[in-house]
C-alpha positions in Angstrom: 0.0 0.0 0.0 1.5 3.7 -1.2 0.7 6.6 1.0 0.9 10.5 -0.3 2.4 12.8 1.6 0.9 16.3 0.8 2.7 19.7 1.7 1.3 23.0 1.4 3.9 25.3 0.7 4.3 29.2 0.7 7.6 30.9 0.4 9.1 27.6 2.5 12.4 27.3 0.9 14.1 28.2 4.4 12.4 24.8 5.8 11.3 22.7 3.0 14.7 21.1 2.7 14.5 19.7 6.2 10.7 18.2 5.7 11.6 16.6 2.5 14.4 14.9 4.0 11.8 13.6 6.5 9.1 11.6 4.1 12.5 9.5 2.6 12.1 7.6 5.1 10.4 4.4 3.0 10.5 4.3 -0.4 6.1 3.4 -0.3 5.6 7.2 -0.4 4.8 10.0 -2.9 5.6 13.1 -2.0 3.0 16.0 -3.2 4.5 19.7 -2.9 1.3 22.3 -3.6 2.6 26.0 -3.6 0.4 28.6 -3.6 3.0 31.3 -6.0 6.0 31.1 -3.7 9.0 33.8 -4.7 11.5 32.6 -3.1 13.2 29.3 -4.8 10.0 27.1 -2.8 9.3 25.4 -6.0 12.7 24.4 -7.9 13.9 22.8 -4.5 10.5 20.7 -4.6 11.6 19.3 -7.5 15.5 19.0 -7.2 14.1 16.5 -4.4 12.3 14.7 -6.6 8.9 15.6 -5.3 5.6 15.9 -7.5 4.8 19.8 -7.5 1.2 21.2 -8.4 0.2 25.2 -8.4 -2.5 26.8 -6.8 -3.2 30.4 -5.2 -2.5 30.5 -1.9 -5.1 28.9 1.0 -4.0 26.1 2.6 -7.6 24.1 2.2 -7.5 24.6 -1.6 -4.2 23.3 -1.7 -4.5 20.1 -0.1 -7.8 19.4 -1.8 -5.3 20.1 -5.3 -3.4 17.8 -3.9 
């Protein structure tokens, strides 16, 4: 069985290292980055750590339900 991990994200490149390093802890996961229009890099370290990014504006209840 595969679980998603979902993360709302804006303007998280600061911490978003340090939680993506968390979810590699079994390989049984998919790891779902939803920004809501960061500026600040959020997005290209999502997907240098090989996680599935999706855009959406910014609210943390439309973002998981994008994701």
């Amino acid at each position: 069985m595969a679980i998603s991990i979902i993360i709302p994200t804006l303007n998280e490149a600061a911490h978003l290292g340090a939680t993506l390093a968390l979810t590699r802890t079994t390989a049984v996961c998919e790891v779902i980055v939803v920004d809501g229009g960061s500026a600040d890099g959020t997005v290209d370290l999502a997907l240098a750590a090989g996680a599935r990014v999706l855009l959406t504006n910014a609210n943390r209840a439309r973002q998981m339900n994008t994701g």
